[in-house]
C-alpha positions in Angstrom: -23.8 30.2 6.3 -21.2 27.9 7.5 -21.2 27.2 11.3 -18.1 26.8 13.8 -17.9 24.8 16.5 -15.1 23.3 18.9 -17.0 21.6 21.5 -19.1 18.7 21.9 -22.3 20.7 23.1 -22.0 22.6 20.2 -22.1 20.2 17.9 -25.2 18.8 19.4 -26.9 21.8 19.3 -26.2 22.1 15.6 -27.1 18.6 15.1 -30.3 18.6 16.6 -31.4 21.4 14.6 -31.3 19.4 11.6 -34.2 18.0 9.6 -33.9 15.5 6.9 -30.6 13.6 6.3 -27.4 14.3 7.2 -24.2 13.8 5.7 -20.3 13.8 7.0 -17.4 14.4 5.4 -14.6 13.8 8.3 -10.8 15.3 7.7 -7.6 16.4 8.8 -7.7 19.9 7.8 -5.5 21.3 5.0 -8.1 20.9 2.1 -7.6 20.8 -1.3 -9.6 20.5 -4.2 -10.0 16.5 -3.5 -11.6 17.3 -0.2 -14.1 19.9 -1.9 -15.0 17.3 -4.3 -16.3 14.8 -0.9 -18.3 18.1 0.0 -19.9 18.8 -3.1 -20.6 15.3 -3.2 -22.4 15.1 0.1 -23.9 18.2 -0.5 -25.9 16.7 -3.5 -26.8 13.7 -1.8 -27.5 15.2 1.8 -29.7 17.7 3.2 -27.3 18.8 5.7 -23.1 18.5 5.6 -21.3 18.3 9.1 -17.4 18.8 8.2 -14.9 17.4 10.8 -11.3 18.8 11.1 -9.1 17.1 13.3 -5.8 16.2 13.3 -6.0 12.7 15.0 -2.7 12.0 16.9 -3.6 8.3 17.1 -2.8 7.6 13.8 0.5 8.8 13.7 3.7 7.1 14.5 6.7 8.2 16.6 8.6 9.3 13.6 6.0 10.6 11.8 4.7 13.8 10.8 2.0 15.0 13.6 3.7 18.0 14.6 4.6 19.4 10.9 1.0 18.3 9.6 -0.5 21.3 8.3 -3.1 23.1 9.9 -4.9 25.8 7.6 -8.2 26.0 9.7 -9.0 29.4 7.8 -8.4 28.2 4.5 -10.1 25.0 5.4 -13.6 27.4 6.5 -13.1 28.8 2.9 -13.7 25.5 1.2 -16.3 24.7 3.5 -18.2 27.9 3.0 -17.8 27.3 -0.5 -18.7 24.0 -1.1 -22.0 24.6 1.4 -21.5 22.5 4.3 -23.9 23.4 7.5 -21.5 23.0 9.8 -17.4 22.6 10.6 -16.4 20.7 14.3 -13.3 21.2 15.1 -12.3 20.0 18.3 -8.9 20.0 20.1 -7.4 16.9 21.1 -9.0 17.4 24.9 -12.4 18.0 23.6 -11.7 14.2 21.6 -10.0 13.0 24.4 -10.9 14.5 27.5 -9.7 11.4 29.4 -6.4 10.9 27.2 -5.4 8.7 25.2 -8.4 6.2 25.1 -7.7 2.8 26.9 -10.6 1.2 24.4 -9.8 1.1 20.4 -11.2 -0.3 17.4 -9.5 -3.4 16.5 -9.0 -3.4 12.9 -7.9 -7.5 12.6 -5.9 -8.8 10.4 -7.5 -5.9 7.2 -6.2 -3.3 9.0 -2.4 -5.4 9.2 -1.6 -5.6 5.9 -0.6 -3.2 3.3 -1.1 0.4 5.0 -0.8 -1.9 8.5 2.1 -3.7 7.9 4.0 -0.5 7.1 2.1 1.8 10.0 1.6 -0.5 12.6 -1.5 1.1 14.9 -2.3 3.0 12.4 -6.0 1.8 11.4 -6.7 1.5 15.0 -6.4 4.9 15.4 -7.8 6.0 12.1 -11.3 3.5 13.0 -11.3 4.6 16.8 -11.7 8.4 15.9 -13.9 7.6 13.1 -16.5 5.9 15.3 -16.1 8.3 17.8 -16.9 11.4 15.1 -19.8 9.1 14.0 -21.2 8.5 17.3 -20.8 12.4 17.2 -22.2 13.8 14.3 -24.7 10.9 13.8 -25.1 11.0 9.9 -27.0 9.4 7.8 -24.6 8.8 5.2 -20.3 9.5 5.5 -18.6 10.0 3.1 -14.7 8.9 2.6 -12.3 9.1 -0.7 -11.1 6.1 -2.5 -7.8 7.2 -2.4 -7.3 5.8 1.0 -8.9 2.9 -0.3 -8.2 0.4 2.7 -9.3 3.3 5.2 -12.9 3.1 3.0 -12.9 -0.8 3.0 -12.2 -0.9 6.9 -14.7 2.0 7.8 -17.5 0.1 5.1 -16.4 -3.3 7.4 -16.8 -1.7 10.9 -20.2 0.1 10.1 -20.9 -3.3 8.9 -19.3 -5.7 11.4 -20.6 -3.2 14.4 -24.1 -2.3 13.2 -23.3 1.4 12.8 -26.2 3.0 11.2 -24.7 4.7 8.6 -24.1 4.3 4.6 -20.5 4.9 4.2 -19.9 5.9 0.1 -16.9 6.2 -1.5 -16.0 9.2 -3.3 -13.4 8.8 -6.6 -10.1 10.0 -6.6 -9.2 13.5 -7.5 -6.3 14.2 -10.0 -4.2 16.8 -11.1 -3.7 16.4 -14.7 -0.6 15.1 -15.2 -2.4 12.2 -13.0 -0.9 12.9 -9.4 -3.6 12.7 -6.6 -4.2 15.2 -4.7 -3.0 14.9 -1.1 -2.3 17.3 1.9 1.2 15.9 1.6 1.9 16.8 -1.6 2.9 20.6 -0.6 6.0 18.7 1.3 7.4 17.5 -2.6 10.2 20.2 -4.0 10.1 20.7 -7.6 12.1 17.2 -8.7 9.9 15.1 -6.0 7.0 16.3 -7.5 7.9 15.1 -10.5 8.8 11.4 -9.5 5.9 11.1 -7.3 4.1 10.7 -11.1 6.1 7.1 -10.8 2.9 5.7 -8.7 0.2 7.0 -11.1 2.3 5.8 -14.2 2.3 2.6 -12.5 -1.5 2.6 -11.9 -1.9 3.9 -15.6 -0.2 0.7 -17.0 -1.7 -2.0 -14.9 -4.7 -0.7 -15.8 -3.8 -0.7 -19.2 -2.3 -4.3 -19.6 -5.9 -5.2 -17.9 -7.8 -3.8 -21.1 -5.6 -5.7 -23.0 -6.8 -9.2 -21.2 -3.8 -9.5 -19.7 -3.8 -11.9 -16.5 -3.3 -11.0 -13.0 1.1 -11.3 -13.2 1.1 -9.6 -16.3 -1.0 -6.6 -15.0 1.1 -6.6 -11.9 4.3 -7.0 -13.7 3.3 -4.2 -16.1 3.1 -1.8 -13.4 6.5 -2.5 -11.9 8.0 -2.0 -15.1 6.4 1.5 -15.6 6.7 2.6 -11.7 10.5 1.3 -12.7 11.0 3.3 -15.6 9.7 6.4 -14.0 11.8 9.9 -12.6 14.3 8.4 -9.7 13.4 9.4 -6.8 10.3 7.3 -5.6 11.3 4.6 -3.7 8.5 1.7 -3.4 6.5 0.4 -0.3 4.1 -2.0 -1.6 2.3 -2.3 -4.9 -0.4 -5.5 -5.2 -3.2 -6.4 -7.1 -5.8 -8.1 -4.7 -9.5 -8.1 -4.3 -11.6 -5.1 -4.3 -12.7 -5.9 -0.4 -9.1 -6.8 0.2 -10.1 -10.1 0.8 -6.6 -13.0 0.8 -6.9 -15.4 -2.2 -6.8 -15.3 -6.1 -8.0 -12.2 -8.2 -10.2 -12.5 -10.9 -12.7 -10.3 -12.6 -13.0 -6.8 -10.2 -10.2 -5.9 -8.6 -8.0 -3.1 -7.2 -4.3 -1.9 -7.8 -3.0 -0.3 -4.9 0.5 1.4 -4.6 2.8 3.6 -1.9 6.2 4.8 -1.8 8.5 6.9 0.0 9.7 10.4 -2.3 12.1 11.9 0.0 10.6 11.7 3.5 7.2 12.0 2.2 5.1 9.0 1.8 2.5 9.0 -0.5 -0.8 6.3 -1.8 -2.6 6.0 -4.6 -4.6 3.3 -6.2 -7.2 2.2 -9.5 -9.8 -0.3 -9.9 -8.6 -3.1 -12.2 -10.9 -5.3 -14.4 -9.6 -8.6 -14.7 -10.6 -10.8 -17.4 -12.4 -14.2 -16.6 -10.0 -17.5 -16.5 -10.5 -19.7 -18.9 
């Protein structure tokens, strides 16, 4: 039986009742199959599964989509039933916020600037300030996060390391429908032809990681996916797509690495990313 609550006390009263370890899975609502993927996987590895739904105003920007973001809370239960978590919190923006907007916010330095930064500015201050506050909250043992918001998993892994959060943060893989799209809440805002250039960023992914099987160096990889995100149904128009170290880190890519892609398809702005195995220098 899946539990709702709304409200801090609640929450700790559900908490508190649990032995062993605890796991969280922390979203916005409007799951798909990707989410139910992070709950099956923290329902293997957990003896308890707090879900979080909770639309987090401060990670959006003025001219982005807070108001329109869907909120499915019923369908969202469903999964959560199914998939066996313990327990669903979801709080309104008062119970997060009882004292507004909070004055004190995670500072994501320069990590949370680039890429995803540079193009949202705020917008990992936000997304780290509600995530500590939901740990503080839930208290897991373990949290689990999707790599397909693969700098939101590298900054949370950094804060619980740089801030001595006592929690193992593991990343779950992407989930893909099978002509390769990944699933995201925002893909039910693609009409029928948007849908079908958002495919450009996983083609892209498809071929860098490609050209790295074939030994091919950093440029070529990089230059490889251009050319297929390029070649790809019109209609996707690219933000960023880099080839950088798997922590993120500034300087040159060898061996691991990560291939990390967004674009704007109509007004909806979609991620995706692949990890990339480079071959040694010579």
């Amino acid at each position: 039986m899946t539990e709702l609550v709304h409200t801090r006390k609640e929450l700790a009263a559900a908490r508190d009742g649990m032995k062993g370890t605890v796991g969280v899975v922390m979203t916005m609502g409007a799951l798909h199959s990707g989410h139910e993927t992070l709950l099956r996987a923290a329902r293997e590895q957990a003896d308890h599964v707090i879900v979080t739904i909770f639309v987090n105003p401060l990670q959006f920007g003025p001219n982005e989509d807070f108001d329109r973001y869907p909120r499915t809370l019923d369908g969202d239960l469903e999964v959560c039933r199914r998939a066996g978590a313990d327990v669903v919190f979801a709080p309104s923006v008062a119970e997060m916020y009882p004292d507004g907007q909070p004055r004190v916010r995670v500072n994501p330095g320069q990590l949370g600037e680039d890429l995803e930064g540079q193009s949202r500015p705020g917008f990992f201050h936000g997304v780290l300030t509600v995530v500590l506050k939901l740990l503080q909250l839930t208290r897991p043992d373990l949290a689990f996060f999707g790599e397909k918001d693969y700098q939101q998993l590298t900054l949370v892994r950094r804060m619980a390391r740089d801030l001595d959060v006592p929690v193992a943060v593991v990343g779950v893989p992407t989930v893909r429908e099978p002509d390769g799209l990944a699933l995201s809440s925002r893909n039910r805002y693609l009409s029928a032809p948007e849908r079908q250039a958002a495919l450009s960023l996983s083609a892209a992914l498809r071929a860098g990681v490609a050209a790295a099987k074939q030994g091919r160096d950093a440029g070529a990889v990089l230059a490889a996916a251009h050319r297929a995100f390029d070649s790809g149904t019109p209609g996707a128009q690219l933000d960023y797509l880099v080839l950088t170290d798997p922590d993120l880190e500034p300087g040159p890519v060898t061996g691991p690495a990560r291939l990390l892609i967004a674009a704007w398809v109509g007004t909806t702005r979609l991620i995706d990313n692949a990890a990339i195995q480079l071959a040694p220098q010579s």
